[in-house]
Every structure is written in C-alpha cells, then in structure tokens.
RODO-683569 format. One record per residue (C-alpha): x negated, y, z. Coordinates in Angstrom, 3 decimals, always signed. Example, Ala and Ser with C-alpha at 12.3 -4.5 7.8 and 13.67 -1.06 7.14 Angstrom:
RODO-683569
{xx -12.300	yy -4.500	zz +7.800}
{xx -13.670	yy -1.060	zz +7.140}
end
This chain:
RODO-683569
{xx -100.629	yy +126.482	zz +128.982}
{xx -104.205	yy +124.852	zz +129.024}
{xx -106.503	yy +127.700	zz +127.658}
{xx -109.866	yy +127.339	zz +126.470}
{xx -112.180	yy +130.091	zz +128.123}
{xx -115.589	yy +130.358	zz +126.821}
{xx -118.164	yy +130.338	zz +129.475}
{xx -121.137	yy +132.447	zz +131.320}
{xx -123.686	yy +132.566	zz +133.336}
{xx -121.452	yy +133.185	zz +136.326}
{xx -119.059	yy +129.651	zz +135.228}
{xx -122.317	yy +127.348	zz +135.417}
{xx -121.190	yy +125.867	zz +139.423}
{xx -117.645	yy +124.982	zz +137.777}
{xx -119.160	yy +123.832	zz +134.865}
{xx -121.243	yy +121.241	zz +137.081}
{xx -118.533	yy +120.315	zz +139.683}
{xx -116.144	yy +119.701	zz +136.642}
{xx -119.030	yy +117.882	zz +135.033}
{xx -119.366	yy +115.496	zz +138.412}
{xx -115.151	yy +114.838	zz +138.856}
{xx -115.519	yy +113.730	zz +134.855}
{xx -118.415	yy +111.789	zz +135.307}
{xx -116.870	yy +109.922	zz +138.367}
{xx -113.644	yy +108.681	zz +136.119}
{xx -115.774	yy +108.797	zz +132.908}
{xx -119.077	yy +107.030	zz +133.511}
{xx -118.280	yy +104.673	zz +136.932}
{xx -119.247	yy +101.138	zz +135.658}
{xx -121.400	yy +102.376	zz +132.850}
{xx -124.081	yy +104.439	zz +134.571}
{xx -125.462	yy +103.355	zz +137.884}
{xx -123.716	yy +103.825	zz +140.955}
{xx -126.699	yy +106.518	zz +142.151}
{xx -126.194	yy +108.266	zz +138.726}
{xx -122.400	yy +109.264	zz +139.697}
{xx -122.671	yy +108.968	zz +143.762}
{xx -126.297	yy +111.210	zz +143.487}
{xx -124.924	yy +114.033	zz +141.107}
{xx -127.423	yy +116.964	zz +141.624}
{xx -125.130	yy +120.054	zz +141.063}
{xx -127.921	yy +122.158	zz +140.961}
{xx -130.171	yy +120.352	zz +138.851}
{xx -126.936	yy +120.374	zz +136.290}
{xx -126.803	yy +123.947	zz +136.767}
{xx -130.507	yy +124.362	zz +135.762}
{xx -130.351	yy +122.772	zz +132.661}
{xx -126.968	yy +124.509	zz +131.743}
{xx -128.671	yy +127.618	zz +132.312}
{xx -131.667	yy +126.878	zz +130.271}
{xx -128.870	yy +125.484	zz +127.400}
{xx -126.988	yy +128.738	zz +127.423}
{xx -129.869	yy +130.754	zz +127.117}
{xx -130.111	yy +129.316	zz +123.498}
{xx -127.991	yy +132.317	zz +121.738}
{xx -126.963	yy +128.843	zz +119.602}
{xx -124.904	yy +126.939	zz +122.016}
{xx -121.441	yy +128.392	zz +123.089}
{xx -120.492	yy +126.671	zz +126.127}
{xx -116.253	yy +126.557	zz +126.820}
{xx -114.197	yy +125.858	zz +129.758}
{xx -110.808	yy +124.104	zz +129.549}
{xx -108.515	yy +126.105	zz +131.954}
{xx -105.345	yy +124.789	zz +133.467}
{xx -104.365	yy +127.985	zz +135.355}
{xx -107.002	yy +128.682	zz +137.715}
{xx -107.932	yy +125.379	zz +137.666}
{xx -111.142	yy +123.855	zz +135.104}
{xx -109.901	yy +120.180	zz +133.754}
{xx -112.386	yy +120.115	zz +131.320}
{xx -115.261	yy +121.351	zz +129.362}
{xx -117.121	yy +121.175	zz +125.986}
{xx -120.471	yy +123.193	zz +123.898}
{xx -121.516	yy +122.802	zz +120.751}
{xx -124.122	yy +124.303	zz +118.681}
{xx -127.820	yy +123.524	zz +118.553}
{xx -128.082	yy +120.028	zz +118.586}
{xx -130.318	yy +118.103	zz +121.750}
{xx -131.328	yy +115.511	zz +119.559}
{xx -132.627	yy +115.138	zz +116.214}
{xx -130.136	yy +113.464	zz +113.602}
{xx -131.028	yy +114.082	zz +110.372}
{xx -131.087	yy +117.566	zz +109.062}
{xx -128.053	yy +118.589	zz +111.203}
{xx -128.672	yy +122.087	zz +112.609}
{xx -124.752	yy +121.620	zz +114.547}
{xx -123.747	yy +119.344	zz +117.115}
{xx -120.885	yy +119.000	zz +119.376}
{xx -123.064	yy +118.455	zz +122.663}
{xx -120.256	yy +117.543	zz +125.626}
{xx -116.771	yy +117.161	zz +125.024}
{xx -114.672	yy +116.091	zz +128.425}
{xx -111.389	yy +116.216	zz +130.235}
{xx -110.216	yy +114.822	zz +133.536}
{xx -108.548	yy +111.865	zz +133.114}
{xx -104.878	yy +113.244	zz +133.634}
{xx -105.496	yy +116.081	zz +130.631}
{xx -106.647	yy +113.205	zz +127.726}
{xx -104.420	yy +112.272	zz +125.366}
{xx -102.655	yy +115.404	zz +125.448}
{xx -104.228	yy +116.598	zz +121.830}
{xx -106.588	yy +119.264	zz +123.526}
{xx -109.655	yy +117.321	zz +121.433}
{xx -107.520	yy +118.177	zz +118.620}
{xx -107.852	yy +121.642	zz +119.343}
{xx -110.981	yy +121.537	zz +120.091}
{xx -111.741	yy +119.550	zz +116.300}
{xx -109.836	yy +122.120	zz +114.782}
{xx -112.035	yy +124.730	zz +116.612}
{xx -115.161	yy +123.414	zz +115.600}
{xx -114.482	yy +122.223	zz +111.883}
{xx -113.065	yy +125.956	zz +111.407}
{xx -116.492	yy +127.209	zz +112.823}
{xx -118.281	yy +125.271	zz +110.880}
{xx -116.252	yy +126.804	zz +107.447}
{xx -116.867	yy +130.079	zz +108.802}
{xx -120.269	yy +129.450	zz +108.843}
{xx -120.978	yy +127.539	zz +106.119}
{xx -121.630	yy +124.305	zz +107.965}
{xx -120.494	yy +121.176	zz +105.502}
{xx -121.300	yy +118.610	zz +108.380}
{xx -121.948	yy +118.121	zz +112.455}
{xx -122.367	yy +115.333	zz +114.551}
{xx -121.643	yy +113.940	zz +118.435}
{xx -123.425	yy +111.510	zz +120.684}
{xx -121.361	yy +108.981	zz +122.762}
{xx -121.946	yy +106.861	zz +125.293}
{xx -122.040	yy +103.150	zz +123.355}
{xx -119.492	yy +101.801	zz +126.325}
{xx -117.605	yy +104.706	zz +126.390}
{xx -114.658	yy +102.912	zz +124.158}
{xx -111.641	yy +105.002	zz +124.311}
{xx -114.277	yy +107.979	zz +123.165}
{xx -115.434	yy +106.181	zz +120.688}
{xx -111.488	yy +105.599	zz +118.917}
{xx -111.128	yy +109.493	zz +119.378}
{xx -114.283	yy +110.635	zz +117.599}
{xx -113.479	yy +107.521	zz +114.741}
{xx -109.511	yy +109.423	zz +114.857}
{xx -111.386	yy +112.584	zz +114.328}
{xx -112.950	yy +111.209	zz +111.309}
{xx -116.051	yy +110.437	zz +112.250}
{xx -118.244	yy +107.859	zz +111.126}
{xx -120.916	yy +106.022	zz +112.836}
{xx -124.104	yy +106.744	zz +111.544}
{xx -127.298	yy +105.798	zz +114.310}
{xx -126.546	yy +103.486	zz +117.215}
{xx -129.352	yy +102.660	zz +119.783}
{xx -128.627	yy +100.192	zz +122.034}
{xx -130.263	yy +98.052	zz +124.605}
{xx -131.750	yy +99.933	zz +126.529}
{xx -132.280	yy +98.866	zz +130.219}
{xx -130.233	yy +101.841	zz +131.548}
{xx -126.696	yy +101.831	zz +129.788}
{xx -126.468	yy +105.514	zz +130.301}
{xx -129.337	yy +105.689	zz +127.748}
{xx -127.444	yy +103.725	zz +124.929}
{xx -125.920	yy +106.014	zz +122.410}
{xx -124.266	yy +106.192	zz +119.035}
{xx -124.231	yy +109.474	zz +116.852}
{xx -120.948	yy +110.597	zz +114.683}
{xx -121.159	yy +112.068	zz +111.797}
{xx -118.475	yy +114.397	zz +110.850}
{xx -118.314	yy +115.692	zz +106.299}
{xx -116.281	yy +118.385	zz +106.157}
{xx -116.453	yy +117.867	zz +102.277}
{xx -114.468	yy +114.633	zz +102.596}
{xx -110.437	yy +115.186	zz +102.511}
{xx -109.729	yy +113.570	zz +106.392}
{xx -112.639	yy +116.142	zz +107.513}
{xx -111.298	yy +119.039	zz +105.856}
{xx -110.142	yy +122.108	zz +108.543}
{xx -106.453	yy +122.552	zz +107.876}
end
C-alpha cells in the first residue's frame, strides 16, 4: 500500500535523491542535459530546508514500503498569481507509480484542505512541455490561466492552473 508520509527535516536527502531519479525520467529533453546530469543534491537540500522552515508549506513523501516513489508540498505559493495565498508547489512520481490514481489522492487531499480552511481556490505551475502533466492537472479540473513561454531556457517556460473549488467538477467529494 503506497502511503503518503509527511516529511521533516531529517527526510530532506530522500526528498532530493527522489527529486533527481524524477527529474531524470521527467525533465530529460526539456531541461538541459547539465540541468539533469549536474543535479546538486545539496543545493536541493538547501532550498528545501529554507521551504520547510515556512510553518506554511507541508512537504509529503510518497512511500512504497521503505522505498520513496514520489513526493509533493503545497502551501505558500513561490510565485505570485493573483491573490492566491495556496499553491500546490511539486507534485511527482517515478515513472512506474503514475497513472495509478495517487494524484487523485493527492487532489482529494488538497481540495479537502483547502474546505477545511476556507480556501475557495489554489493553483500549480507546470512545465509548458511537460504534456502528460499538463492532461492530469486539465483532468483535475484545472484551467489554464497565465502561460509564459519563450524563454531561452525551456526549463523556465511555465503555465499556472487554476483550480475553483466553487465550480461543481472542483468540488471535494
């Protein structure tokens, strides 16, 4: 049974090594080569640290066993998108766990946060070339509202989600 376990301090080298086995299968072809061959574990470690120190982000790891096949935060958002104060931040499974309905769960999860505290709408980034992410997040209801595009890095290009939970497809059930 794949578990979701939230995350501390103590998780942040899993978190990071999971991040880097994602990113390889995730990202190869759309980042540079030096982006995915050069991960800096530690430098992802820093800035996870300096994330979870934000008593706003809740950082989760998505246990098979012993073994981490995936990972996702939400909370605070890292960009500015309107006047959302919630964003899902990271949202990722190894290749051989997608499709299985865990970002179902992990939807359901949020959208039943947000109810319980009286947040009526959230948002995600993804990756503009990232295509199969982009047919889950529109199957999760959500609806393009900011792409930027273009840029000279493809890493950098981005489009934003926007999630209503005041609509009837966003509603928790």
């Amino acid at each position: 049974m794949i578990e979701f376990r939230k995350a501390g301090f103590e998780d942040l080298p899993l978190l990071a090594q999971t991040r880097q086995k994602v990113w390889a299968t995730t990202y190869r072809g759309i980042y540079p080569d030096h982006a995915i061959d050069e991960f800096d574990i530690n430098w992802h470690v820093a800035r996870d640290r300096r994330r979870m120190m934000d008593k706003n982000q809740e950082f989760y790891l998505v246990m098979d066993g012993e073994n981490c096949v995936g990972y996702f935060y939400f909370g605070t958002p890292h960009v500015k998108l309107k006047d959302h104060v919630f964003c899902l931040n990271a949202l990722y499974f190894l290749p051989e766990y997608r499709g299985k309905g865990l970002g179902s769960r992990v939807f359901r999860m949020i959208r039943q946060l947000c109810q319980e505290r009286g947040i009526s709408k959230f948002f995600n980034g993804c990756n503009t070339h990232n295509l199969p992410a982009q047919e889950f997040y529109r199957k999760m209801g959500g609806i393009v509202d900011v792409i930027s595009d273009g840029h000279e890095n493809p890493a950098e290009d981005q489009m934003y989600f926007e999630y209503d939970l005041t609509t009837e497809e966003n509603k928790y059930e």
